[in-house]
N, C-alpha and C positions, 0 to 999 in steps of 0.2 A: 294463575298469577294473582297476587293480593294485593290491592290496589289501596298503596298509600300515597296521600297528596297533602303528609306537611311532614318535615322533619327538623330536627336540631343538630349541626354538626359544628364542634370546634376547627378551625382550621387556623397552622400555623406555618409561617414561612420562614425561612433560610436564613440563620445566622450570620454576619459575612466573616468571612476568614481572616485572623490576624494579621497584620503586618507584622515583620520580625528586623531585627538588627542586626548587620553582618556587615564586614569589611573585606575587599576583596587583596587578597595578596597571596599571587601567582609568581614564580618565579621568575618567568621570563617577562611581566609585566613593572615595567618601571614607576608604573604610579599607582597604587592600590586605593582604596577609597570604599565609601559606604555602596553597598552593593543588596541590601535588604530590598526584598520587594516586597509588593501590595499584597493583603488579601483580597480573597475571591468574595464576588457577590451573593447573598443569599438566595436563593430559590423564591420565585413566588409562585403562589398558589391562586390559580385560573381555573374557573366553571367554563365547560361549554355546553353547547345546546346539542344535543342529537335526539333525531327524530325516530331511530328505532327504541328509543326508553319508552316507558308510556306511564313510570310508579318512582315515587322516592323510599321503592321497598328497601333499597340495598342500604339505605343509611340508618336504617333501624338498628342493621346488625354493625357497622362499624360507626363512630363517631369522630372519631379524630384523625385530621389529616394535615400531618408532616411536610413540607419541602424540604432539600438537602439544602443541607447547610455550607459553604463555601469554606473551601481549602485554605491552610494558611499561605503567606506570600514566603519563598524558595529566597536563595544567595543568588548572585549574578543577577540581579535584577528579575528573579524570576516572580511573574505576577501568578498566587493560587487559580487553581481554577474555579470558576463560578458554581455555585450547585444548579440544578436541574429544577426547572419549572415541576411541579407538582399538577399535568391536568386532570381534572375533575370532571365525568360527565357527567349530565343531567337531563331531563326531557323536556320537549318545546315546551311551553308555557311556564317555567319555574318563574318569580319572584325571588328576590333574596333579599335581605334587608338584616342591620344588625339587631340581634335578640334584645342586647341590654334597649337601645334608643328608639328602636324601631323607623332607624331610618332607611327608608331604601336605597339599594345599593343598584339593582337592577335590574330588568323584565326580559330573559333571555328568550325570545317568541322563533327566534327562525335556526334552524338546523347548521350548525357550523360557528354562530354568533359566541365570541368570547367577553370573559368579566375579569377582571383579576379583582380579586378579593380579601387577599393578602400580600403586600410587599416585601420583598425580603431585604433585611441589613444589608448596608453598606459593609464592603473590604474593609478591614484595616489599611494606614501606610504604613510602608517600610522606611528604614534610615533613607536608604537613597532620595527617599520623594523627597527631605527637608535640605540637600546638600547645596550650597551657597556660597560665594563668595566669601561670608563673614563667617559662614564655618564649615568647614572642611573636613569633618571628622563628625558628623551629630549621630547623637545616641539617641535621638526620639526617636519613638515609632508607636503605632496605635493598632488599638482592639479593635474585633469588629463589634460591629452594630448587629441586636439583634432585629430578627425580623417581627413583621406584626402580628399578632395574634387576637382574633377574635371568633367570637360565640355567635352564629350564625342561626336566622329561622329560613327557611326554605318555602313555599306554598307554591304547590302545583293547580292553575287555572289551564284547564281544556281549550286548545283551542280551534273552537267550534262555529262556522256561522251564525246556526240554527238553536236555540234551545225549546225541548218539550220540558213544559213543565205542567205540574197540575197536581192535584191530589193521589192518592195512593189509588188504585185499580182505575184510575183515569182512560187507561190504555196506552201510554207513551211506550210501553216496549212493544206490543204487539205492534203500534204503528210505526217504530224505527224496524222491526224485523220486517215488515211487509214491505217498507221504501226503499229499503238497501239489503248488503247483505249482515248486516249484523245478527246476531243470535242468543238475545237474552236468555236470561229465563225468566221464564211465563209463569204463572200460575194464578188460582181463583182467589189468594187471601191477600192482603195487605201486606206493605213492605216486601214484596218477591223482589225488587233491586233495591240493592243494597250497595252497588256502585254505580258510576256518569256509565253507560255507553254512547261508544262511538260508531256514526254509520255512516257511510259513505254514501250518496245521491248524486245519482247523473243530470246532470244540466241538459239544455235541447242542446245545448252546444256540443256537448262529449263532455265537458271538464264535470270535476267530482265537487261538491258540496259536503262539510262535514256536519251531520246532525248529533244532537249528545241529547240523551233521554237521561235528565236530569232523576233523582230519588226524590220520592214525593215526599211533598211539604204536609205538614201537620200543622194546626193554631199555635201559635208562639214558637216557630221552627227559627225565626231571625232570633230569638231571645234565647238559644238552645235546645228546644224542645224536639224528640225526634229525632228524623236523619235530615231533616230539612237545612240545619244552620250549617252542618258540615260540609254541605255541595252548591249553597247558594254561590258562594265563591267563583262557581264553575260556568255561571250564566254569565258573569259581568262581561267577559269578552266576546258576547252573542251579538249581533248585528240583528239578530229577527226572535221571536221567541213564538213560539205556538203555546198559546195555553188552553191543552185539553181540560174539557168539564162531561163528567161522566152524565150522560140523558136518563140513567136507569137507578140515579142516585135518589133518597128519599126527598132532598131538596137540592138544585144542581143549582138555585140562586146562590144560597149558601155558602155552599160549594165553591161556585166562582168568589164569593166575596170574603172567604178565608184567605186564597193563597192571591187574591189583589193587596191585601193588609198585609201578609207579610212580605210582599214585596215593594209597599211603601216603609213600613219598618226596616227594612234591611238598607233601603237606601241605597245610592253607589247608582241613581238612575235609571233605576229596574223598570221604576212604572214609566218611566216617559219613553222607554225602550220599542219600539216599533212592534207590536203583537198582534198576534191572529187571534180571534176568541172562534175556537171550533167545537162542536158536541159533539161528541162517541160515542159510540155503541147506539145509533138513532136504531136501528133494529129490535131495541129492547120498550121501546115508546110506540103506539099503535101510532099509525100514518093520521090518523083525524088526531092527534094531539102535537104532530109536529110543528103547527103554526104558534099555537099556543105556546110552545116551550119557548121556540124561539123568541117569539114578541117580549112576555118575563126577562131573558136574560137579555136582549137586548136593551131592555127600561133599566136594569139593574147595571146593565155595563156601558151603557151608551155607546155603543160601537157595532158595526154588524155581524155575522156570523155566520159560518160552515155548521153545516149539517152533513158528518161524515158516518160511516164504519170502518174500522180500521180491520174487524174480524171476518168482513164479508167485502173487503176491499171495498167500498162503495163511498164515491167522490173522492176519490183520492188526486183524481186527476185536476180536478179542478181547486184543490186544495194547493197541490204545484206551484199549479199555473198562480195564483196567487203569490205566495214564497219566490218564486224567480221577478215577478214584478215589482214586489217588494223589495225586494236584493238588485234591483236593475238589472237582471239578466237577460 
């Protein structure tokens, strides 16, 4: 499945249905009169959240979405019928907001949660609604109203407690494959994810934690560059972040102090965000240089640090136990 996490859809709601003019005369009825009824109400057009979507692939291929437009109002007082709500599913974490102002419209996060996003026209009235004392025969009656229509952006953010991030071969998928069951793909070159996963982690309690192994950031990844600006997006609703730094890199100072910049450049709270600084792949560093490494990137990140592998499972556990303390578990 091909994981799109922004889309553009128009959406337009329900017409309402005329009022019409009609006077009622029945044979056996002695008093005849205006007998026009109302039109029906437009359709509105409502997103909702379901949590079996996980892509806004489907809106690629359609764009425009219609509500029924409402019947006109009948003789004998008959009121149209209304048109039909238009629902719209979408996956947990969507935003929406209007294209042209960019104003948000609303953060659908939980499974079930509804937005209307387009209102539909009012009914027209019929003669009857204007009949009165002072006239007793009227020939008004009214159009309906159309409904509204706007050009909508959509943005899908994951929503994940955990974020790995870190540079490209950092190790964030081999380390969401070893922790849950998720199942990236792996490989020895740069950019092997090319989308967020998502993995599941057990608490000591039984309950599940979601982790998202973020696509590695590149220099200037907040400014475009890379895959980086595409999925920062996808960390802001993280409550904890891990940021792996590869121990086998030519300079892992570095390293950390690329993807620290562009998460002060991206902004949206990144850096004040509650994070792990852990090294990977300590298996590729001889054991007399593990102090050393540490000590550097501790001076460089002023914070302390995991000494893990993620490929020879080692310290995992103790990496946890930190993450559930962190998260108050």
């Amino acid at each position: 499945m091909q994981f799109i996490d922004q889309a553009r859809i128009a959406v337009r709601a329900g017409r309402g249905g005329d009022g019409i003019m009609a006077f009622r005369r029945e044979k056996y009825v002695p008093a005849g009169g205006p007998s026009g009824g109302d039109g029906g109400h437009g359709g509105n057009v409502v997103l909702e959240a379901d949590d079996n979507l996980q892509t806004l692939l489907d809106f690629n291929y359609k764009r425009l979405f219609p509500a029924e437009d409402g019947r006109r109002g009948g003789p004998n007082r008959c009121s149209g019928a209304s048109g039909k709500d238009l629902l719209i599913k979408v996956p947990c974490g969507t935003q929406v907001s209007h294209l042209n102002t960019g104003i948000l419209l609303g953060d659908l996060t939980s499974s079930g949660q509804r937005l209307i996003v387009a209102f539909g026209g009012r009914g027209g009235l019929g003669n009857a609604h204007y009949l009165s004392n002072r006239n007793r025969a009227p020939e008004k009656f009214t159009e309906g109203r159309d409904g509204e229509e706007w050009s909508l952006q959509m943005e899908l953010k994951l929503l994940a407690e955990v974020g790995i991030i870190g540079l490209p071969n950092a190790g964030k998928s081999t380390l969401i494959a070893v922790l849950s069951a998720a199942r990236p793909k792996i490989a020895d070159y740069p950019f092997t994810t090319l989308v967020p996963n998502l993995g599941v982690v057990r608490r000591p309690s039984g309950d599940g934690t979601v982790f998202a192994d973020i696509p590695g950031l590149i220099a200037g990844a907040a400014q475009g560059a890379g895959l980086g600006h595409d999925f920062l997006r996808h960390i802001e609703r993280t409550r904890l972040l891990i940021h792996l730094v590869d121990a086998g890199a030519d300079d892992p100072v570095s390293d950390l102090q690329v993807v620290e910049k562009e998460l002060v450049a991206y902004g949206h709270g990144l850096m004040d965000r509650p994070r792990l600084l852990v090294v990977n792949k300590q298996e590729l560093v001889d054991k007399a240089h593990h102090q050393e490494l540490v000590e550097r990137l501790q001076a460089a990140s002023g914070r302390p640090l995991l000494l893990i592998s993620a490929a020879m499972a080692q310290g995992l556990d103790v990496l946890l136990e930190r993450v559930w303390s962190e998260l108050g578990v």
